[in-house]
N, CA, C and O atoms as CSV, one atom per row, in Angstrom:
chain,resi,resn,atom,element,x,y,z
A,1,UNK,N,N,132.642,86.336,99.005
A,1,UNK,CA,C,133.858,86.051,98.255
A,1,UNK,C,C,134.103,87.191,97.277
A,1,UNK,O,O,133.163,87.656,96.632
A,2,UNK,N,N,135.192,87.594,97.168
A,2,UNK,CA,C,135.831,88.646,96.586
A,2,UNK,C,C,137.028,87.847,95.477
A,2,UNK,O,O,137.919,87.039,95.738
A,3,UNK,N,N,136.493,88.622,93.845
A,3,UNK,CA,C,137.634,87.461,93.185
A,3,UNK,C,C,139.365,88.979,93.517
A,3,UNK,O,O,139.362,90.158,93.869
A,4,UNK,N,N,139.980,88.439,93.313
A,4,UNK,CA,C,141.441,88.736,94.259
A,4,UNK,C,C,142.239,88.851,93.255
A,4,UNK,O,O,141.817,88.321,92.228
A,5,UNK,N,N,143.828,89.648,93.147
A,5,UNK,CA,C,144.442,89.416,91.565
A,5,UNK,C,C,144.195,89.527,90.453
A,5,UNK,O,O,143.544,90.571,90.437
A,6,UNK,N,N,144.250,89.202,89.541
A,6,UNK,CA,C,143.363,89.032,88.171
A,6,UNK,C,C,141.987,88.747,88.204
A,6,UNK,O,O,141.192,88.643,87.270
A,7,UNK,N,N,141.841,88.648,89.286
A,7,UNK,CA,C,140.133,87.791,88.952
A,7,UNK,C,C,139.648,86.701,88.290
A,7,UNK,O,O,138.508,86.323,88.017
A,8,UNK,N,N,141.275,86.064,87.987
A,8,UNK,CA,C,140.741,84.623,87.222
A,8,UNK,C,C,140.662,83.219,88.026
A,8,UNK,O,O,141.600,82.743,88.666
A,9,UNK,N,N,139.531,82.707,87.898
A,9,UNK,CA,C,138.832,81.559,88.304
A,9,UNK,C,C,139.482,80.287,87.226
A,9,UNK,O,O,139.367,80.187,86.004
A,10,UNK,N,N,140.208,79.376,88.233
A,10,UNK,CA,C,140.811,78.453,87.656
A,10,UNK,C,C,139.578,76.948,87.430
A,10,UNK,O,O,138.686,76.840,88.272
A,11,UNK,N,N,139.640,76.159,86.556
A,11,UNK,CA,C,138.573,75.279,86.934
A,11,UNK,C,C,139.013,73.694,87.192
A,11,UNK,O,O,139.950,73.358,86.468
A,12,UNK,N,N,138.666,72.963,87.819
A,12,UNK,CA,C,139.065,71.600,88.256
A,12,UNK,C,C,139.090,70.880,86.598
A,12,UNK,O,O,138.835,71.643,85.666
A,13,UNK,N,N,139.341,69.705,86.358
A,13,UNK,CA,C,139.706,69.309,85.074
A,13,UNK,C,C,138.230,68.556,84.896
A,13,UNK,O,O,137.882,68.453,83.719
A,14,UNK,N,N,137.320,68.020,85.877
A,14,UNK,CA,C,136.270,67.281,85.531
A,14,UNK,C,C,135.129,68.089,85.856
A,14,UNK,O,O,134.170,67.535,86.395
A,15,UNK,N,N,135.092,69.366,85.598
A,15,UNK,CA,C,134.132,70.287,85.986
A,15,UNK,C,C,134.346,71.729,85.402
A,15,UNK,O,O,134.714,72.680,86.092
A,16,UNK,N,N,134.086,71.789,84.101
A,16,UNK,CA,C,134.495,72.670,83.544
A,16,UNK,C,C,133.224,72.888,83.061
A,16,UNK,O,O,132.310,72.066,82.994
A,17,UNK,N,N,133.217,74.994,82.455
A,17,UNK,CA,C,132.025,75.186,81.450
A,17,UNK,C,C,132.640,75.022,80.389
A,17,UNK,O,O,133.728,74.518,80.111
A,18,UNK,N,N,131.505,75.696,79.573
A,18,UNK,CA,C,132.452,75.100,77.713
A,18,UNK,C,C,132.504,76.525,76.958
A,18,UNK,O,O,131.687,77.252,77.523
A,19,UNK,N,N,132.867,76.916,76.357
A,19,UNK,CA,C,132.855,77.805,75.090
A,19,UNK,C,C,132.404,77.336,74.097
A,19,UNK,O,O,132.691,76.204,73.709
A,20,UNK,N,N,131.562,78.172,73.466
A,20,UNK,CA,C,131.020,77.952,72.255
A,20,UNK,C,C,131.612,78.756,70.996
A,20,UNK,O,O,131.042,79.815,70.733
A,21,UNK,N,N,132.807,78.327,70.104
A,21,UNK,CA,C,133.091,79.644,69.171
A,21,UNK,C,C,133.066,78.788,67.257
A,21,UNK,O,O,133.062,77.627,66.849
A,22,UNK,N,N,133.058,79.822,66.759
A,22,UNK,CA,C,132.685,78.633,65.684
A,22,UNK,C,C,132.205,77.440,65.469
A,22,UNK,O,O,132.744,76.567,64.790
A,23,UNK,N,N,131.191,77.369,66.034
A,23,UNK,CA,C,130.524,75.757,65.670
A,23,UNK,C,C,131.039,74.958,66.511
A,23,UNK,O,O,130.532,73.847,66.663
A,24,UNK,N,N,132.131,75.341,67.222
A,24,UNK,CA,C,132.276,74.067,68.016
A,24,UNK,C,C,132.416,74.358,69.420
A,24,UNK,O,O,132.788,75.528,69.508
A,25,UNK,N,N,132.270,73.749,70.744
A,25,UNK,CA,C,132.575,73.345,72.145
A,25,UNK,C,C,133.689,73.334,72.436
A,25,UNK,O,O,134.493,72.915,71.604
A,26,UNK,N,N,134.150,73.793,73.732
A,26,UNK,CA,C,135.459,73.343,73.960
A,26,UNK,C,C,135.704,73.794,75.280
A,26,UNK,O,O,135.037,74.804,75.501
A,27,UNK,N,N,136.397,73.446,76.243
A,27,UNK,CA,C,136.317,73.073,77.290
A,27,UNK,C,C,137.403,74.666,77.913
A,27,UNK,O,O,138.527,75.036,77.574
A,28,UNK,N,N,136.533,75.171,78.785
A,28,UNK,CA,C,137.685,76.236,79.026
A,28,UNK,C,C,138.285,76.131,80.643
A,28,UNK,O,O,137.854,76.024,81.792
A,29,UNK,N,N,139.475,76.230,79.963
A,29,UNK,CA,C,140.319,76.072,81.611
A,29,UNK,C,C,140.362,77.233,82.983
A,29,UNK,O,O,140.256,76.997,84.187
A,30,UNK,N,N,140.552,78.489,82.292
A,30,UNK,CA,C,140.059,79.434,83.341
A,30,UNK,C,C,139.201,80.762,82.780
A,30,UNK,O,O,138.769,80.882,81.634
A,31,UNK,N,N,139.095,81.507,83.623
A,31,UNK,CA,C,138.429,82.630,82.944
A,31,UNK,C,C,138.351,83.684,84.097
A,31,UNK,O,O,138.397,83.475,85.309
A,32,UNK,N,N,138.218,84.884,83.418
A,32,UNK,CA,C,138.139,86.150,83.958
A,32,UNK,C,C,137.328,87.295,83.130
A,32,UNK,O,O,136.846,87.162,82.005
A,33,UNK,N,N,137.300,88.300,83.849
A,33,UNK,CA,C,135.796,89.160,82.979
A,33,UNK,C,C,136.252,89.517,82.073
A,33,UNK,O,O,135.398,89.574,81.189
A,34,UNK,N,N,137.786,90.011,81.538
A,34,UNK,CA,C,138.515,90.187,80.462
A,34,UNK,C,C,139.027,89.121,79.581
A,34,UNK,O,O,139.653,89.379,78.553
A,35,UNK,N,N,138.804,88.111,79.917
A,35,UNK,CA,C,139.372,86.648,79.096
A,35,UNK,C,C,139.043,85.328,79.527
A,35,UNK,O,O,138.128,84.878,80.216
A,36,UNK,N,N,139.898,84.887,79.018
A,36,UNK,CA,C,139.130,83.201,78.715
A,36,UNK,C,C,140.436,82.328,78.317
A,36,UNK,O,O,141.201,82.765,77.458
A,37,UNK,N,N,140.701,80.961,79.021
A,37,UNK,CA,C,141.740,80.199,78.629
A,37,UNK,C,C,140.665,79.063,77.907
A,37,UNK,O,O,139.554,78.768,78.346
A,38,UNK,N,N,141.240,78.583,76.822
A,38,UNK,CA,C,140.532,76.906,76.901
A,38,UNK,C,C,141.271,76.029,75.578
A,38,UNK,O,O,141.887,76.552,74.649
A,39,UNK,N,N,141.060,74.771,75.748
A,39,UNK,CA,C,141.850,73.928,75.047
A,39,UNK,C,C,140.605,73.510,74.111
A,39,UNK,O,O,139.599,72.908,74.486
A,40,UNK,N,N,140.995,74.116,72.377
A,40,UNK,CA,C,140.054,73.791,71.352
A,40,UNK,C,C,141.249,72.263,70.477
A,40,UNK,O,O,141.714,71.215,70.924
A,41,UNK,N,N,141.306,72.964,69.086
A,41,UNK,CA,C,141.959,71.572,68.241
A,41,UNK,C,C,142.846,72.799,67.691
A,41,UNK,O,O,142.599,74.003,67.613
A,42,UNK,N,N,144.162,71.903,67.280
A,42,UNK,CA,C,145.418,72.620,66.513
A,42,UNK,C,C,144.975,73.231,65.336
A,42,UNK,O,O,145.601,74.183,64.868
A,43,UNK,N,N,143.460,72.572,64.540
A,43,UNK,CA,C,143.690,73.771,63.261
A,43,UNK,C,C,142.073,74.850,63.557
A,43,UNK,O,O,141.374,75.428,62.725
A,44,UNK,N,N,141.940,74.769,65.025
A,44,UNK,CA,C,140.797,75.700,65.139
A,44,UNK,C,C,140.955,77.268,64.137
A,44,UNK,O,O,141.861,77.879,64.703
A,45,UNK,N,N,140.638,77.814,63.367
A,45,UNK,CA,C,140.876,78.842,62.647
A,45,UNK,C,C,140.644,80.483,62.734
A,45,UNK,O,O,140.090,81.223,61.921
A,46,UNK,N,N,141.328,80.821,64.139
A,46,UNK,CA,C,140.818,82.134,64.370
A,46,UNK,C,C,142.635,82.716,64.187
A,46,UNK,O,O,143.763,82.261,64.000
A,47,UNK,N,N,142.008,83.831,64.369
A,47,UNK,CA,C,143.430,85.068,63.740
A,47,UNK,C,C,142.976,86.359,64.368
A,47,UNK,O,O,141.788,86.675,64.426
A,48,UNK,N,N,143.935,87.073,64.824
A,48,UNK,CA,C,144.378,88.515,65.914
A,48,UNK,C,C,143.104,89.589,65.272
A,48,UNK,O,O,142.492,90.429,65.932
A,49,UNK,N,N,142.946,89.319,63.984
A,49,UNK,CA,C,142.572,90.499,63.409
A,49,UNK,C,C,140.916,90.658,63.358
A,49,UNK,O,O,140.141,91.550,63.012
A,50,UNK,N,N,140.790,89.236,63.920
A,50,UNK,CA,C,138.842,88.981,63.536
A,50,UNK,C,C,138.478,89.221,65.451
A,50,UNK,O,O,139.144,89.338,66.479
A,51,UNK,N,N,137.502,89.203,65.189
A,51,UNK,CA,C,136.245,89.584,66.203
A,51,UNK,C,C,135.534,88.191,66.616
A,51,UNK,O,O,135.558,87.415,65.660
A,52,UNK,N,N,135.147,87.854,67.327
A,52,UNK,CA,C,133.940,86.727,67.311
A,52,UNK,C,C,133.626,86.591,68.345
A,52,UNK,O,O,134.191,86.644,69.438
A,53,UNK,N,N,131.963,86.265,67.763
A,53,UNK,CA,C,131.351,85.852,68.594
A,53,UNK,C,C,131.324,84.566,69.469
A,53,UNK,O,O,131.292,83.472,68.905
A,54,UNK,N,N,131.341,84.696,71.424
A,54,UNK,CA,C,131.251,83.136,71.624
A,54,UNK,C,C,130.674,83.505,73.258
A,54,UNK,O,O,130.625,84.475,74.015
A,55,UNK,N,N,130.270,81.991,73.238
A,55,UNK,CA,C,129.115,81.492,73.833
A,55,UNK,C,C,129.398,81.124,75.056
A,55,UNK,O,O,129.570,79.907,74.991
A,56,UNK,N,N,129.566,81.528,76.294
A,56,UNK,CA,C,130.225,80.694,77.187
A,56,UNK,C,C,129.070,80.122,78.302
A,56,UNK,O,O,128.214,80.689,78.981
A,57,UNK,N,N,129.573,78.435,78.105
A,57,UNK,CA,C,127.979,77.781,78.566
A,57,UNK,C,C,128.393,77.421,80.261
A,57,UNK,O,O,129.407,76.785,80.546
A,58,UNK,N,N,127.889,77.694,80.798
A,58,UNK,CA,C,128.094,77.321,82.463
A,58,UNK,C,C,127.305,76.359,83.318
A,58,UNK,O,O,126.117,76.672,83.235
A,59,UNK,N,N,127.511,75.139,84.238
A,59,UNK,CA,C,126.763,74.283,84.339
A,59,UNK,C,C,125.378,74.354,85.317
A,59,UNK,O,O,124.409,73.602,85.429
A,60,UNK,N,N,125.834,75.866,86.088
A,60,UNK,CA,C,124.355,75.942,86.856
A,60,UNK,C,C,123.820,77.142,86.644
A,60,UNK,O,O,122.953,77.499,87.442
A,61,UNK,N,N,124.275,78.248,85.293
A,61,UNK,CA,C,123.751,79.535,85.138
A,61,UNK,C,C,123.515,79.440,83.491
A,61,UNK,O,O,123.891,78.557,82.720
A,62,UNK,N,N,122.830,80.544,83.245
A,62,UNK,CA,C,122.333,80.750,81.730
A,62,UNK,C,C,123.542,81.373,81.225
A,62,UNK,O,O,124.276,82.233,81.710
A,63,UNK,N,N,123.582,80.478,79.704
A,63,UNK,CA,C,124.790,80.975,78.561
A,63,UNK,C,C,124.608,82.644,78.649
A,63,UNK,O,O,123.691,83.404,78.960
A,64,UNK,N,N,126.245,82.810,78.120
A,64,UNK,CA,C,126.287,84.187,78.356
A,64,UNK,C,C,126.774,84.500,76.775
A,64,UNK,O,O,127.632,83.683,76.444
A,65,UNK,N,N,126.535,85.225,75.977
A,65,UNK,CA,C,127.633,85.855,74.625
A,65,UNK,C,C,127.752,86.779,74.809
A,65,UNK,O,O,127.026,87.625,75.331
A,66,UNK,N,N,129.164,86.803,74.217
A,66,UNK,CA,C,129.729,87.847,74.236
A,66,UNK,C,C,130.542,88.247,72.993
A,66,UNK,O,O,130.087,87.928,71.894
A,67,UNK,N,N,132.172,89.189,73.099
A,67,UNK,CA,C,132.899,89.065,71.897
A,67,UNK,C,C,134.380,88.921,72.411
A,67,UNK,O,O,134.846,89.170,73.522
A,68,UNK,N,N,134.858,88.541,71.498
A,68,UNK,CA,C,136.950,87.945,71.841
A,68,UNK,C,C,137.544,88.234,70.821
A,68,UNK,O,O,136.991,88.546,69.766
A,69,UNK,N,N,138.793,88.162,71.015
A,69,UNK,CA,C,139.899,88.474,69.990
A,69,UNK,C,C,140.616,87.527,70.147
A,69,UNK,O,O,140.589,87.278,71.352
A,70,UNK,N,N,141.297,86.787,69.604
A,70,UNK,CA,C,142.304,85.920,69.910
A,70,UNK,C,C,143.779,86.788,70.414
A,70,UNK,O,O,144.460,87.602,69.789
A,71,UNK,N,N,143.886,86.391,71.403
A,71,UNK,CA,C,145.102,87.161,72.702
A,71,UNK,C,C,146.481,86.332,71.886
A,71,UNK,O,O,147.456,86.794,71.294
A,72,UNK,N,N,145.972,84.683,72.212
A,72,UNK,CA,C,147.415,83.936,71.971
A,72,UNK,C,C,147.083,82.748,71.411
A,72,UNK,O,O,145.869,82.571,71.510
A,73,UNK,N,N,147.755,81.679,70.755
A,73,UNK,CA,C,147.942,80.392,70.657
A,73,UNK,C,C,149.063,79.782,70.557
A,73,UNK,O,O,149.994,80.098,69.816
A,74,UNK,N,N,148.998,78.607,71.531
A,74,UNK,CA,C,150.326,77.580,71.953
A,74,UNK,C,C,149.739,76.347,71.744
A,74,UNK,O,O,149.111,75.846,72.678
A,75,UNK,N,N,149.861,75.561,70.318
A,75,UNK,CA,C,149.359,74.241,70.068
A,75,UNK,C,C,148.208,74.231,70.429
A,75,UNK,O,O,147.926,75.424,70.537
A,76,UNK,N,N,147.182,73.539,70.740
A,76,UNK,CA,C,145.474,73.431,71.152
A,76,UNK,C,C,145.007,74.642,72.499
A,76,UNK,O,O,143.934,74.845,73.067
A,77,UNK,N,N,145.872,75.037,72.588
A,77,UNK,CA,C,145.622,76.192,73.890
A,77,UNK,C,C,145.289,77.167,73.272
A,77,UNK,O,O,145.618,77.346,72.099
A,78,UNK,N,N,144.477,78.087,74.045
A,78,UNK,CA,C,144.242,79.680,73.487
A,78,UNK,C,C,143.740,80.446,73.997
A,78,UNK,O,O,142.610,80.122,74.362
A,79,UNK,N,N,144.228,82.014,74.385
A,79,UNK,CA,C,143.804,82.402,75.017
A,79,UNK,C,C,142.454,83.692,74.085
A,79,UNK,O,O,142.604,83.958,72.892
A,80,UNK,N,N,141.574,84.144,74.710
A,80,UNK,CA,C,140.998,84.987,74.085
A,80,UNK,C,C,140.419,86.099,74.718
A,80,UNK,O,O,139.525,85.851,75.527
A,81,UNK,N,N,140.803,87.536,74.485
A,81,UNK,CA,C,140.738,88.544,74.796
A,81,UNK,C,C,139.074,89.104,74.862
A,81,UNK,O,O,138.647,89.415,73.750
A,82,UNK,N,N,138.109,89.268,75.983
A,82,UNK,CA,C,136.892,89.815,75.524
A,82,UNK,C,C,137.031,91.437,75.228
A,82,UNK,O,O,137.668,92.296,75.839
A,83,UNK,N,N,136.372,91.506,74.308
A,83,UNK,CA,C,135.921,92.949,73.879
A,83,UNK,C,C,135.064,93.602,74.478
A,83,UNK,O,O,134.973,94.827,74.556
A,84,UNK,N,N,134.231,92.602,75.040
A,84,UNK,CA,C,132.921,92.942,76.146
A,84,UNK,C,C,133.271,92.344,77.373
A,84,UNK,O,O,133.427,91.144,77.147
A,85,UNK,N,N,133.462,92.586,78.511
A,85,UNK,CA,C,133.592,92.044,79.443
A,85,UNK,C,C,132.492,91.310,80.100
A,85,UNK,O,O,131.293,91.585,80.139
A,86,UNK,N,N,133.128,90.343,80.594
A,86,UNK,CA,C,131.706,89.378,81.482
A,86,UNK,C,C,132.090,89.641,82.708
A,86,UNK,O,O,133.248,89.602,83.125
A,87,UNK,N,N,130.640,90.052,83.605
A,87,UNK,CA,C,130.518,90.418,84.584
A,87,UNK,C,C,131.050,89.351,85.565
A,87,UNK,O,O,131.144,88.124,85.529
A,88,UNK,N,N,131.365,90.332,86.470
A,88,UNK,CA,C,132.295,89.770,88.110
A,88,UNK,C,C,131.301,88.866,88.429
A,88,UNK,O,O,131.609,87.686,88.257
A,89,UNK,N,N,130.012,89.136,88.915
A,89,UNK,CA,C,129.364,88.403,89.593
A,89,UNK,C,C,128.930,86.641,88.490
A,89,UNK,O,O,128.274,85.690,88.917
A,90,UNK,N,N,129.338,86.721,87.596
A,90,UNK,CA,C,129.164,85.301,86.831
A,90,UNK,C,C,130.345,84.886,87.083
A,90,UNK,O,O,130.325,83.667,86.910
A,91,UNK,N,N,131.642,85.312,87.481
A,91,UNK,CA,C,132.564,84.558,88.045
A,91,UNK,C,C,132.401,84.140,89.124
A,91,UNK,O,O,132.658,82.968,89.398
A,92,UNK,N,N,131.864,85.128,90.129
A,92,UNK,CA,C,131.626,84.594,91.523
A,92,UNK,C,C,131.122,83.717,91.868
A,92,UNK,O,O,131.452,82.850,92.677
A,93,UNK,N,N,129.606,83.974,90.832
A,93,UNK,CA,C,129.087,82.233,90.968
A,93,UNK,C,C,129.733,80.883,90.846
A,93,UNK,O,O,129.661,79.819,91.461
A,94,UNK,N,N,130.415,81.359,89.778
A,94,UNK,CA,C,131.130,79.879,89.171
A,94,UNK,C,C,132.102,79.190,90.633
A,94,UNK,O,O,132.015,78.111,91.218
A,95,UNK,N,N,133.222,80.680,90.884
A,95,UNK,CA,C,133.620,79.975,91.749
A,95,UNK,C,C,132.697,80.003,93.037
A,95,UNK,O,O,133.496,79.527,93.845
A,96,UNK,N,N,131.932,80.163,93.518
A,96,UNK,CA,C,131.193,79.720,94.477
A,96,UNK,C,C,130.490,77.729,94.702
A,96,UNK,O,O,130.492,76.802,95.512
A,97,UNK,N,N,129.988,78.108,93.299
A,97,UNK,CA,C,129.847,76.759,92.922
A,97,UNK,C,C,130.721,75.391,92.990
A,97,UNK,O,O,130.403,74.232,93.259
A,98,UNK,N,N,131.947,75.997,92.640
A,98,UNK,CA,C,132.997,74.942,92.526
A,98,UNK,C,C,133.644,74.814,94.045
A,98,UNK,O,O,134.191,73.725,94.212
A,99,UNK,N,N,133.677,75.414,94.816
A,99,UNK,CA,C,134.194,75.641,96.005
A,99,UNK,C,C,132.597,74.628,96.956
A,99,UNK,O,O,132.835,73.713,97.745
A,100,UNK,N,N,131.526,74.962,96.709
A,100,UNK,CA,C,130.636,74.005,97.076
A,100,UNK,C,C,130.933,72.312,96.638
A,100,UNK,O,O,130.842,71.389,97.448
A,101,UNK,N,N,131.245,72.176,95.410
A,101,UNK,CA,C,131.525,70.805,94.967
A,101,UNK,C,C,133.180,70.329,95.738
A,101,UNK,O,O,133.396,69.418,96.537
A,102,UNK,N,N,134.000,71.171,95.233
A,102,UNK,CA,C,135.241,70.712,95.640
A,102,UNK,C,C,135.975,70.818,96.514
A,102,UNK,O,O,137.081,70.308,96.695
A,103,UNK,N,N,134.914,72.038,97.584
A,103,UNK,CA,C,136.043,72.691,98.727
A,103,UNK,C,C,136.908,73.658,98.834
A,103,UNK,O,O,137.299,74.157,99.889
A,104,UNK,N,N,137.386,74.086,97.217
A,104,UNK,CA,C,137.963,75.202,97.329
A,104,UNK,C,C,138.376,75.694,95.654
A,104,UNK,O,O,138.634,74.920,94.732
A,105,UNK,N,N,138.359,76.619,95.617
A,105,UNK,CA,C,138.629,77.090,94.298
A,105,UNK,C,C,139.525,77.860,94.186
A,105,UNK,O,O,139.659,78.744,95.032
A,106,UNK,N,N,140.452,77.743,93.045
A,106,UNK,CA,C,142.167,78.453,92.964
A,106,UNK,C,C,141.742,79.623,92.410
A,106,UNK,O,O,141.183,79.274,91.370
A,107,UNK,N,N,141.692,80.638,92.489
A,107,UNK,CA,C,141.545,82.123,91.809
A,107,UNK,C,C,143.015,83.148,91.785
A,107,UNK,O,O,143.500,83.474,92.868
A,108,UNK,N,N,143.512,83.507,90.781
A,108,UNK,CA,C,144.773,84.091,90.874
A,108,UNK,C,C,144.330,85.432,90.346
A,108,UNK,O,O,145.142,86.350,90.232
């Protein structure tokens, strides 16, 4: 499997990894070696100009950290820009994995 397009790995809604950024969890919707979608809380407190560190936990591979920027926010959505990229092949797994559970995995 070859990720295709962007390289972003979409995730089913009951099978997601999590992000770890400030103290808290939160469920991320897609991801790619340059970024990260995921739905935190409306007054999560990040801003364009900071750096941070976060944690992205996966359900059959070892946590990975890395660093992000905040890209965007639309109400509890957000996207976040890595500074460090996460490697292709931790996407591949993921979607490999999910394509084992579900049959097929959306990658755009």
């Amino acid at each position: 499997m070859k990720l295709e397009g962007r390289g972003r790995v979409k995730f089913p809604k009951f099978d997601r990894p999590m992000i770890r950024i400030n103290d808290g969890n939160f469920e991320i919707l897609d991801l790619s070696p340059i970024g990260v979608k995921f739905k935190g809380t409306k007054d999560l407190p990040l801003d364009r100009q900071s750096e941070y560190i976060v944690e992205l936990i996966f359900v059959e591979q070892k946590p990975i950290k890395t660093k992000a920027k905040l890209a965007r926010k639309i109400g509890d959505l957000y996207a976040l820009a890595f500074t460090k990229a996460v490697p292709e092949k931790i996407l591949l797994k993921e979607a490999e994995r999910i394509k084992k559970r579900h049959g097929d995995v959306e990658i755009s």
